[in-house]
N, C-alpha and C positions, 0 to 999 in steps of 0.2 A: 448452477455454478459450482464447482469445484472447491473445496476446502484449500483452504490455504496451509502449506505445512512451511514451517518457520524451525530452522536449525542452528542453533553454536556450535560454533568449532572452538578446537583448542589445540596449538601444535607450541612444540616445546620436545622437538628430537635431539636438536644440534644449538646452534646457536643463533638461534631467530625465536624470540618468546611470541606468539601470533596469535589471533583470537576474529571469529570472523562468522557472520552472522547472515544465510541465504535462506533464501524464501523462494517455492516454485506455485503457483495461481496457475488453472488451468497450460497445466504442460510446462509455464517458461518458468524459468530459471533467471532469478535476479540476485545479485550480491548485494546486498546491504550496505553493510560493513567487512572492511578485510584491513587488520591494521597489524603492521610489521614493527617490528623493533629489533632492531640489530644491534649485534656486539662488538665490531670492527674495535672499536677503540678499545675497549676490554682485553683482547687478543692480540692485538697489534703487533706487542711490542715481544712476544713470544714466536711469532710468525705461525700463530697456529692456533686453532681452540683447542683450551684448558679446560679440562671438562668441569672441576671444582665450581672454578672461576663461573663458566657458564651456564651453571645451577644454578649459583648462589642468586646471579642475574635472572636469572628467570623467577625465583621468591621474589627479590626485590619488586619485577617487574608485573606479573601476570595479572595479580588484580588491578591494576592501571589501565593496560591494557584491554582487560575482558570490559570495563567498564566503558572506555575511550569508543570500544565495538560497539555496545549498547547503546549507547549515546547516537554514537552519529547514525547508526540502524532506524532509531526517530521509533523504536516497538518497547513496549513494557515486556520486562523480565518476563513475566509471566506468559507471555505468549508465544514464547519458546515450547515446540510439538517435544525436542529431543538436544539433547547433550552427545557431543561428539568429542572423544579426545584423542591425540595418537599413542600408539600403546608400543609400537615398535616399528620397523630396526629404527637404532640410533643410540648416542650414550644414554646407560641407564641413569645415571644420577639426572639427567636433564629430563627423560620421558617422566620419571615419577611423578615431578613437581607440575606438569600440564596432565596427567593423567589423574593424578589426585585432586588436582583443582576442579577437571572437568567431575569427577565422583561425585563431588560435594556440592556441585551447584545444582546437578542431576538429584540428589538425594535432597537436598532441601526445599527443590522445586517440585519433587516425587513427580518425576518426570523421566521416558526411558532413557539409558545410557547406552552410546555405540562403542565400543573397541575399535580404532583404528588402525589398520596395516600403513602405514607413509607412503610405503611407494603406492596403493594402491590408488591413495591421493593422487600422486602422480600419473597413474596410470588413467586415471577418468577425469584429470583435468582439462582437458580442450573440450568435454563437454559442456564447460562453465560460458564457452563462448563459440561454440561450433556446434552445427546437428550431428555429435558420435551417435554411430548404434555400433552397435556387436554386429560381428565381430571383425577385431581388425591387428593389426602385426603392430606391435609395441615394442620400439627402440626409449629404453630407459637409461637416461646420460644425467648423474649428478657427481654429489662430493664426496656418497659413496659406494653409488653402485652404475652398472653397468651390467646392461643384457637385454638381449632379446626375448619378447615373448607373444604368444600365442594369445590372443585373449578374446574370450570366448561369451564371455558376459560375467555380472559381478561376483567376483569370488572364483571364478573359474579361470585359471590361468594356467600355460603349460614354456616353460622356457626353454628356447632354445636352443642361445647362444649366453655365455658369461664370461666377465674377465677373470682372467686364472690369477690375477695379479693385484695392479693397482687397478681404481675405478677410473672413469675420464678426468672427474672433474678435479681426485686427486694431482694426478698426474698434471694437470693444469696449475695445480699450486704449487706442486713439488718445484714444478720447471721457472716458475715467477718466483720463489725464494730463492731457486738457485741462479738466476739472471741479475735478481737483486734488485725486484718490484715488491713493494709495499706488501705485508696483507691488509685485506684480501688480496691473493695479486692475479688468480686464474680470470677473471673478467679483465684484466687489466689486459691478460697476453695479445688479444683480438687487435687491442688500441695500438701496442705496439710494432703488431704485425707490418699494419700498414704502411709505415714507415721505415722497413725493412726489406730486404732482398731475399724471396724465400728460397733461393735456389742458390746461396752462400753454404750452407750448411747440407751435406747429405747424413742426415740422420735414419734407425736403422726403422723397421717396419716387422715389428715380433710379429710370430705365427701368422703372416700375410695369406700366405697359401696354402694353407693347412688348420685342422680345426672345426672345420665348419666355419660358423658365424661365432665362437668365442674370440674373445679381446685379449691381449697383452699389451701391457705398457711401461713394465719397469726395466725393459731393458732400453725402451726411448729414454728414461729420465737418469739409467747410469751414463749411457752416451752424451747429453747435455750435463752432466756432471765431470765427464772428461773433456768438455769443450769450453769450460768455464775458465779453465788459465790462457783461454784465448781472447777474451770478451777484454777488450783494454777502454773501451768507449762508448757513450752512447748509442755510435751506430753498429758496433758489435751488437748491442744486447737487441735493437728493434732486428737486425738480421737474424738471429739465434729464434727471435718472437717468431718471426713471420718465416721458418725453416718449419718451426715446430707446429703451426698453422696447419701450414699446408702439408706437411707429415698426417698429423691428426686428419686430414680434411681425406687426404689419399685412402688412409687406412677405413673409415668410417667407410668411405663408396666402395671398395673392395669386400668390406664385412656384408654389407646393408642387401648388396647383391648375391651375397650367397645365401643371406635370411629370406628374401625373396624366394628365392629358388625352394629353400627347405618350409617356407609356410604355404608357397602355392603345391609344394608334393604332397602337407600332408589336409589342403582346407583347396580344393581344384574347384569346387561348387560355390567357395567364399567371395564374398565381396574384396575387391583388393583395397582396402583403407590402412593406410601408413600412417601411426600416430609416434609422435616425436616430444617427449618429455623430462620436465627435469633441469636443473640449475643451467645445464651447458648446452639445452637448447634453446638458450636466448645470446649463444654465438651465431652471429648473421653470417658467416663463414659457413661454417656446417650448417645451418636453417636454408641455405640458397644452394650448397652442392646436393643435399637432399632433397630438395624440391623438384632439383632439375632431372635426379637419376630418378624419383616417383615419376614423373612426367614420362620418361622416356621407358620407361616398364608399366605404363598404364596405371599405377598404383594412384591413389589420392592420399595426396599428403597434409596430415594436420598438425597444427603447434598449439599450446594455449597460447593465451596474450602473454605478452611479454610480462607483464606484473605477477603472471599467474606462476613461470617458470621455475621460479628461485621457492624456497619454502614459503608456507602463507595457511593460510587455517580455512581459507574457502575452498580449498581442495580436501581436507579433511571435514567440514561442515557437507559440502556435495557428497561425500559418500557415508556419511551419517543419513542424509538427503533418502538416498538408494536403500540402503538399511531399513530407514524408518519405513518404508512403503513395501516393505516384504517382512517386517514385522522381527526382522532380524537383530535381536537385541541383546545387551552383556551383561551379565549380575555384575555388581560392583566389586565384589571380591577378583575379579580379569586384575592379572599381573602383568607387568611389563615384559616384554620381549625384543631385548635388544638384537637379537637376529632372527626376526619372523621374517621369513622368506615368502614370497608370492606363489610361487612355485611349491607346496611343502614333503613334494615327491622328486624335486631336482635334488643329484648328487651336489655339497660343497667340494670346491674346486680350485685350488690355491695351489703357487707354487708352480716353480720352471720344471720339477717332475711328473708332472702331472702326465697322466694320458691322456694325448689330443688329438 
């Protein structure tokens, strides 16, 4: 029988304090515990996270939470193999406070510690609840990145495509604050969709044809910023939602199919496995136009669970998971790196001058 390896995560990038405790027994992979705590109300009333504010929350909050993990896990402290924490991108005043906690449980337990890349959570999350293997083409859609990559197995990554601009899941907020949805209000856009006319509004479609498979999105959200002395009524704003939907929905199948193109040029021998990750893959808009253009290019397409989408600490506990079992480990002195890139050999790419 197989040793059992038992992992704590710790995520505390942005504004979600998470703690989450996975165990894999001959082969499978079981989550424990995965327990969120969000800031919605903290933020609210600024229509945006505070990074201050959402530090401070995260002291307040993390040993509650790491504990609330252990508890419902039903396992003694102690029988924790390895400590996971995320170490980057994201605001630094917030990584610290889950990087330093994860430190000290690792160092009091004299147990190893993993360094965490975030996205890479992201990147190996549907393996939490799907058979992924290596290797397969990674569409990464959050709050604040975007891009296409190449992924090869763990730690081996090669990008694409990126946005030159805003990330999706920005750009989803930007356009719910300026419609004048709550925050959060980027989940909210989908709900209002529906109940809108998406073909009210012809918004525009930056770098469509050109680029490659890189993203642009802030000149969508100046143009809904000049459409806002239009919006007089409720059903202005679901029409303005469900314009900007199905914009987003056009633009992602036009990208998706040219990363296609450029990961079967340069991987002809590869399995075609489509992995779809990140806050804004639990829009069932884009989860169904992706599905459908996988299907129709042979590709297999995967999501995590919906619980798994949005930030969560079993997606950095699972690559603690991978780590521990190639012995791949961090002195505790590992610093925060609030733009650790997946890619650490892609150019940074910002900005309407850019070369595309």
């Amino acid at each position: 029988m197989n040793k059992k390896i038992t992992i704590l995560g710790i995520e505390s990038s942005c504004d979600e304090t998470a703690a989450s405790i996975i165990q894999e027994k001959n082969g499978e992979i079981k989550i424990l515990s995965n327990i969120v705590s969000s800031q919605f109300d903290i933020h609210k009333e600024f229509g945006g996270v505070v990074p201050e504010l959402a530090a401070r929350a995260h002291v307040e909050k993390i040993d509650l939470i790491t504990e609330k993990a252990i508890s419902e896990s039903k396992i003694c402290l102690d029988e924790i193999d390895a400590v996971a924490a995320t170490a980057g991108p994201g605001l630094i005043v917030c990584l610290t406070v889950g990087l330093n906690f994860g430190k000290t449980i690792a160092a009091s337990l004299d147990k190893p510690f993993v360094a965490v890349n975030h996205l890479e959570g992201h990147a190996l999350s549907p393996k939490l609840n799907t058979n992924l293997e290596f290797p397969y083409l990674l569409l990464l859609i959050s709050g604040g990145h975007s891009q296409y990559l190449s992924v090869k197995g763990l730690g081996n990554y090669k990008r694409l495509g990126t946005t030159i601009d805003d990330a999706l899941g920005e750009a989803f907020d930007k356009t719910a604050k300026i419609i004048g949805i709550e925050f959060p209000g980027g989940p909210k856009i989908e709900e209002f969709a529906k109940k809108g006319d998406k073909d009210r509004f012809n918004l525009p479609k930056p770098i469509l044809n050109r680029g490659g498979c890189n993203l642009s999105f802030a000149g969508l959200k100046t143009a809904i910023l000049r459409i806002r002395s239009e919006i007089k009524n409720e059903q202005d704003k679901f029409d303005l939602a469900a314009s900007f939907q199905r914009t987003i929905e056009e633009i992602l199948i036009q990208k998706t199919k040219k990363a296609f193109e450029i990961y079967l040029d340069e991987n002809r021998s590869e399995k075609k496995i489509f992995v779809v990750a990140g806050g804004v893959a639990a829009n069932k808009g884009i989860k169904d136009k992706l599905i459908k253009l996988s299907n129709e290019n042979k590709f297999k397409c995967l999501f995590p669970d919906l619980s798994l989408c949005s930030d969560n600490a079993a997606m950095i506990a699972l690559v603690g998971l991978e780590k521990f079992k190639k012995k791949l480990f961090n002195e505790l002195n590992f610093k925060v790196n609030p733009r650790w890139q997946l890619d650490d050999k892609a150019k940074f790419l910002k900005g309407a001058g850019v070369k595309i």
